[in-house]
C-alpha positions in Angstrom: -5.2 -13.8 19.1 -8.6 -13.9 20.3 -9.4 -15.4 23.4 -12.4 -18.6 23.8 -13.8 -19.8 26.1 -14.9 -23.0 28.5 -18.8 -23.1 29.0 -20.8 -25.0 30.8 -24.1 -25.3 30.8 -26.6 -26.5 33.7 -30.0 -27.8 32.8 -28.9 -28.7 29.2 -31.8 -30.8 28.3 -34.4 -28.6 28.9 -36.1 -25.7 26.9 -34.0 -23.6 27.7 -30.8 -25.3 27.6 -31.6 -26.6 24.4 -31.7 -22.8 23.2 -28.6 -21.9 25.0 -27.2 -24.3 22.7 -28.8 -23.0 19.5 -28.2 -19.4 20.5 -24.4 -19.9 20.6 -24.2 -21.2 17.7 -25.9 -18.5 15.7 -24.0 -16.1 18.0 -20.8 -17.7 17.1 -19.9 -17.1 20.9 -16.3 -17.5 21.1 -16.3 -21.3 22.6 -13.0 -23.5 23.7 -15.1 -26.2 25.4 -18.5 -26.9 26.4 -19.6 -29.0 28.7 -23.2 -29.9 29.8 -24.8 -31.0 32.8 -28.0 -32.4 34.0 -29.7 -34.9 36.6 -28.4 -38.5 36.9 -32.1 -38.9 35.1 -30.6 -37.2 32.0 -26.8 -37.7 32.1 -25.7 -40.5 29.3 -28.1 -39.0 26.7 -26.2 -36.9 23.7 -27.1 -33.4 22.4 -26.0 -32.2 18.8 -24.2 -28.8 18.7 -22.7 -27.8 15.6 -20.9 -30.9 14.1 -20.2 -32.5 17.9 -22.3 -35.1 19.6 -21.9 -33.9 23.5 -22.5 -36.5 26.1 -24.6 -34.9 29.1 -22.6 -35.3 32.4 -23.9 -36.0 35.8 -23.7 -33.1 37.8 -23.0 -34.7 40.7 -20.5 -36.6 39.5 -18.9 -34.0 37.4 -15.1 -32.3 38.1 -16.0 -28.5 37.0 -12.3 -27.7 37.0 -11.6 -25.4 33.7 -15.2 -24.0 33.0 -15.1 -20.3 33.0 -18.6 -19.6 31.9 -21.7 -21.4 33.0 -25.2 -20.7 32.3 -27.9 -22.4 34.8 -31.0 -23.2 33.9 -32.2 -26.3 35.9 -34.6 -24.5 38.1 -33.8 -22.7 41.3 -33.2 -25.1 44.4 -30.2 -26.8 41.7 -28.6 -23.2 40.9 -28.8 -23.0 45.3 -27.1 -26.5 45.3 -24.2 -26.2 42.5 -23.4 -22.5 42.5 -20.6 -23.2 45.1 -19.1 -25.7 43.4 -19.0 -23.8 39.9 -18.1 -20.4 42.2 -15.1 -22.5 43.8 -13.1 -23.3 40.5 -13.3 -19.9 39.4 -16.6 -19.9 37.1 -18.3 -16.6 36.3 -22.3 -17.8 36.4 -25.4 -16.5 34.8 -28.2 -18.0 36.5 -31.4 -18.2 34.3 -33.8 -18.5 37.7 -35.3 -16.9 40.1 -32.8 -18.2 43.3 -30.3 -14.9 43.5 -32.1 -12.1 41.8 -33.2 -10.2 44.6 -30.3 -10.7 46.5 -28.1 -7.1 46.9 -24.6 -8.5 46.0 -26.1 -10.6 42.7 -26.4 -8.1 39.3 -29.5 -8.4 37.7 -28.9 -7.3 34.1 -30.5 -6.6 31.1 -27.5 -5.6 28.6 -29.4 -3.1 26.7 -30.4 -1.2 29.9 -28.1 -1.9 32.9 -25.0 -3.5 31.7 -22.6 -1.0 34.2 -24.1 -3.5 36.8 -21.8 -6.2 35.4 -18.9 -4.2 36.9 -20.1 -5.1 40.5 -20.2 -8.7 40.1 -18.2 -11.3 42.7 -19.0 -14.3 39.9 -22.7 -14.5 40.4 -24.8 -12.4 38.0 -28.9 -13.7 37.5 -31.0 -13.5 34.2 -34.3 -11.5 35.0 -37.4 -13.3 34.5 -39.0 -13.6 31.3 -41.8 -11.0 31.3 -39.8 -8.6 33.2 -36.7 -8.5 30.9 -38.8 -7.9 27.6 -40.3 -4.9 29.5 -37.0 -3.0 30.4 -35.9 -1.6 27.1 -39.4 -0.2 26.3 -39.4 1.4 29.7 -36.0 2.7 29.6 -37.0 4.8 26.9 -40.2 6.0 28.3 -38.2 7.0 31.0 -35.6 8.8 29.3 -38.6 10.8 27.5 -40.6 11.7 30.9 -40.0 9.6 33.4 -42.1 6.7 34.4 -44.1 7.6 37.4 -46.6 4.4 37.1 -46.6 0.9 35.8 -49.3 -1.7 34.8 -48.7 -5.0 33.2 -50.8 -7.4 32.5 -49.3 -10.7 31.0 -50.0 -13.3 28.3 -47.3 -15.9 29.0 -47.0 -19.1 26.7 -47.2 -22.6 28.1 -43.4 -23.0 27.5 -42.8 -20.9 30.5 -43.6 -23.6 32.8 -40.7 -25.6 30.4 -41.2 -28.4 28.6 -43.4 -30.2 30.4 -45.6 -26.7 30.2 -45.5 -27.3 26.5 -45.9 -31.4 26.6 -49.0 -31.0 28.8 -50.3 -28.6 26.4 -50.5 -30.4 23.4 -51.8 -33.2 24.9 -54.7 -31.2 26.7 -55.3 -29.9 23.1 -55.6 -33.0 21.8 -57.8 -34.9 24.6 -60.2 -32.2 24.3 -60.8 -32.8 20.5 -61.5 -36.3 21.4 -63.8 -35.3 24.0 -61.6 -36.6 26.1 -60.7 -35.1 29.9 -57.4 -33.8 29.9 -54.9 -34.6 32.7 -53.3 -31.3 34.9 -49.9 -31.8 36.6 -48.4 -28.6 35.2 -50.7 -25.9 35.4 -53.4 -25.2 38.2 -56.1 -25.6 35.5 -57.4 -26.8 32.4 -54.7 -24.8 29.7 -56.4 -26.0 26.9 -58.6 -23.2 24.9 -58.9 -21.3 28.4 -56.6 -18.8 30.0 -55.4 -18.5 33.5 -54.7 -15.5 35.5 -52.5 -17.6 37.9 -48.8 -18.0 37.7 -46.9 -19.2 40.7 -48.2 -19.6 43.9 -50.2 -16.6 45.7 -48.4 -14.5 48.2 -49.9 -12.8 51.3 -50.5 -9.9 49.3 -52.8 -11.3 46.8 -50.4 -11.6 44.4 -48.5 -14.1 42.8 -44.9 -15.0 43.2 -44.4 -14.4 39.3 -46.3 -11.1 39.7 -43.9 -10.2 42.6 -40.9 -11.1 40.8 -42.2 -8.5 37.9 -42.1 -5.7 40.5 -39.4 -6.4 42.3 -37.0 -7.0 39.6 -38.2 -3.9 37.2 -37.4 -1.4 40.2 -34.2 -3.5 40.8 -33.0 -3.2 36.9 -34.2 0.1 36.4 -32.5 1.1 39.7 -36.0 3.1 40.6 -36.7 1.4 44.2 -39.8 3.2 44.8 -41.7 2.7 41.4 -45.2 1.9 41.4 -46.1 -1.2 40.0 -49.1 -3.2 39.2 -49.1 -6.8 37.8 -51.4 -9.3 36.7 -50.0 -12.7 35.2 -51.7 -14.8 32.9 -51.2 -18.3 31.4 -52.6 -18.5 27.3 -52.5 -21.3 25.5 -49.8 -20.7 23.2 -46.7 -22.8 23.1 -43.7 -19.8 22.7 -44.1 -16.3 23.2 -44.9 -14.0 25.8 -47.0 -10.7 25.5 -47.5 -8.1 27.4 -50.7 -5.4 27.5 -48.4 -2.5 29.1 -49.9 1.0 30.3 -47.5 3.7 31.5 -48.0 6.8 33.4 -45.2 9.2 33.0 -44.2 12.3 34.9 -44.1 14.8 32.3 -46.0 15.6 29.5 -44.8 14.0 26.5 -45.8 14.2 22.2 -46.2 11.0 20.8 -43.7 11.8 18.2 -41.2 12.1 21.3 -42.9 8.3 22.7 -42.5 7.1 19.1 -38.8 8.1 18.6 -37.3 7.0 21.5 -38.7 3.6 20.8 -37.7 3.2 17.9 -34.4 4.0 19.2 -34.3 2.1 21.6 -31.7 -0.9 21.2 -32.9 -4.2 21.3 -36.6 -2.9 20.7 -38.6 -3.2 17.2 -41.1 -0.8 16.9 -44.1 -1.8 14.7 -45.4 0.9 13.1 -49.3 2.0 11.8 -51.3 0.2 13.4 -49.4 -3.0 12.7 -49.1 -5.3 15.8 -46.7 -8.3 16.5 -48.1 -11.4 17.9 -46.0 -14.5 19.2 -46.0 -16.0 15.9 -43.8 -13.1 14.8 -41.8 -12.8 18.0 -40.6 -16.6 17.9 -36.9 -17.3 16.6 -36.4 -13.3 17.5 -33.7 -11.7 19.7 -35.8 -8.4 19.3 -38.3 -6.9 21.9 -41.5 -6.2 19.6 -43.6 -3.3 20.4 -47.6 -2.2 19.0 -50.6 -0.8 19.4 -48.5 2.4 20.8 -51.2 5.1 21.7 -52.1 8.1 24.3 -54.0 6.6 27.2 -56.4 9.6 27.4 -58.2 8.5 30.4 -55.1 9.5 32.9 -52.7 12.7 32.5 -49.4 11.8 30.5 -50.3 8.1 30.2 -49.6 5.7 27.1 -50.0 2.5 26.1 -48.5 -0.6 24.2 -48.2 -3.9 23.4 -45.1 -5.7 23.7 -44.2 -9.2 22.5 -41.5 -11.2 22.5 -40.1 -15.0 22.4 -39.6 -15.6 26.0 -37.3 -19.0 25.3 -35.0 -16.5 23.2 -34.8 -12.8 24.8 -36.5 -13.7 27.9 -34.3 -16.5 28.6 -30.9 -17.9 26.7 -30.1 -15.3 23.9 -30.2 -12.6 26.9 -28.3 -15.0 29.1 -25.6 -15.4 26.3 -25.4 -11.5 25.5 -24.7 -11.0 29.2 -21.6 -13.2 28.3 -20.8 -11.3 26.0 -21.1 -7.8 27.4 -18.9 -9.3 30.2 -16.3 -10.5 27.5 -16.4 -7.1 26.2 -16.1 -5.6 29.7 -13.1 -7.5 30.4 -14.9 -9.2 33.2 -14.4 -13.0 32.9 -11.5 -14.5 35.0 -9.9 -16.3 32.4 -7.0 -18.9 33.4 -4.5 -20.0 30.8 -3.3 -23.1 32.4 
């Protein structure tokens, strides 16, 4: 008989949440229960999944006993508040934010790439962030073929990064601006509407951003290559799902381009586009897939190469990797389960 499951999910009225919810569906994750959880501010309202109408709990309020599985995605400083209390009942958690990537004891997994990490895990495991995780499997299979020596990534992340509200603020930019009209900014440092902005996050002592950081920090950590050089520069377009990513690689052996072109299209989770054909985020959104164009020699450096990768960053960046961590740890025998 197979064995389901009692999920919970954290931050189930958001973007992502609201995915999470989709994604298991489509999935057909193996599901016993599921429960969601939100702020006082959202509990009472109902979300459709399937053929159930399932009320949103208060998480304060909320007895957690029985949930095996819980993904959080209410923002960091909730996952720091509640991960006790999930932890404490016997939950195994995937946390969608930034609050315990970094941390040495917490796995930081991309299935496709480092799923032996899952082995390690004491019941905390975090989803990477967005731009990093539809890197990884591209750069696992430079690496395989040479080695990566050097990375440089420059970002074109979709309003919907910043959430809902990201998206909300948006389309009413867009449409205040038709009306010559000046928009209101809460969201975003900036105007977002028909401009771009090379900020994301707040700006470190370094120079760079915290979003930037996180994209160095957590490639090294996934790709277990602590002393990997890499640059970063993150930008906000004015898009609404769908991240890109303008990606140059310097590798430590030489390489043929029918080597560059066969590991990638090799490479699991990756879909290589082919002849000069490109994916943009109208392609990538409603895909699990990491997309990958524009693949050429970068003939100003020695054993350099370069690509463009997109991908939906609600989807693979955020719930459908979230849920196939789930499932690599159902696989791997690695969810408590209790019977009772």
């Amino acid at each position: 008989m197979s064995i389901s499951y009692n999920i919970g999910i954290l931050g189930a009225t958001g973007a992502v949440g609201e995915e999470l919810l989709t994604v298991l569906a489509e999935r057909d994750f193996p599901v016993k229960s599921l429960r969601l959880f939100a702020s006082e501010r959202s509990a009472g309202t109902s979300l459709s999944w399937q053929d159930q109408q399932i009320k949103v709990e208060d998480i304060e309020k909320a007895d957690l006993n029985g949930i095996q599985l819980a993904f959080f995605s209410a923002g960091g400083e909730a996952s720091k508040r509640y991960a006790g209390r999930f932890l404490e009942v016997g939950a195994v958690i995937i946390d969608n934010t930034s609050a315990f990537r970094m941390e040495a004891a917490v796995p930081l997994v991309v299935p496709e790439v480092n799923p032996e990490a899952l082995e390690q895990h004491r019941g905390l495991i975090a989803n990477p962030n967005c731009s990093t995780i539809q890197l990884m499997a591209p750069l696992k299979a430079l690496h395989q073929v040479a080695g990566l020596k050097r990375v440089v990534a420059s970002t074109y992340q979709s309003s919907s990064g910043a959430g809902r509200k990201g998206m909300d603020e948006l389309r009413d930019q867009v449409i205040k601006v038709l009306r010559f009209e000046d928009p209101n900014t809460k969201v975003f440092p900036r105007r977002l509407a028909f401009d771009v902005i090379p900020q994301i996050g707040s700006f470190e002592d370094s120079g760079d951003t915290n979003e930037e950081e996180k994209m160095i920090n957590e490639s090294r950590k996934i790709l277990s290559l602590p002393e990997l050089k890499v640059s970063t520069t993150c930008v906000r377009v004015p898009t609404f799902i769908g991240h890109c990513v303008s990606l140059n690689v310097e590798l430590e052996q030489g390489f043929t381009m029918d080597e560059i072109n066969q590991a990638l299209e090799h490479a699991e989770g990756v879909l290589l586009c082919t002849d000069n054909e490109w994916p943009s985020t109208v392609d990538v959104v409603g895909q699990d897939d990491v997309w990958v164009g524009r693949l050429r020699r970068d003939r100003s450096v020695d054993n350099g190469v370069n690509l463009w990768v997109a991908a939906d960053n609600l989807r693979k960046g955020a719930a459908t990797n979230a849920i196939q961590i789930a499932e690599c740890l159902i696989q791997k025998d690695l969810v408590q389960v209790k019977l009772s």
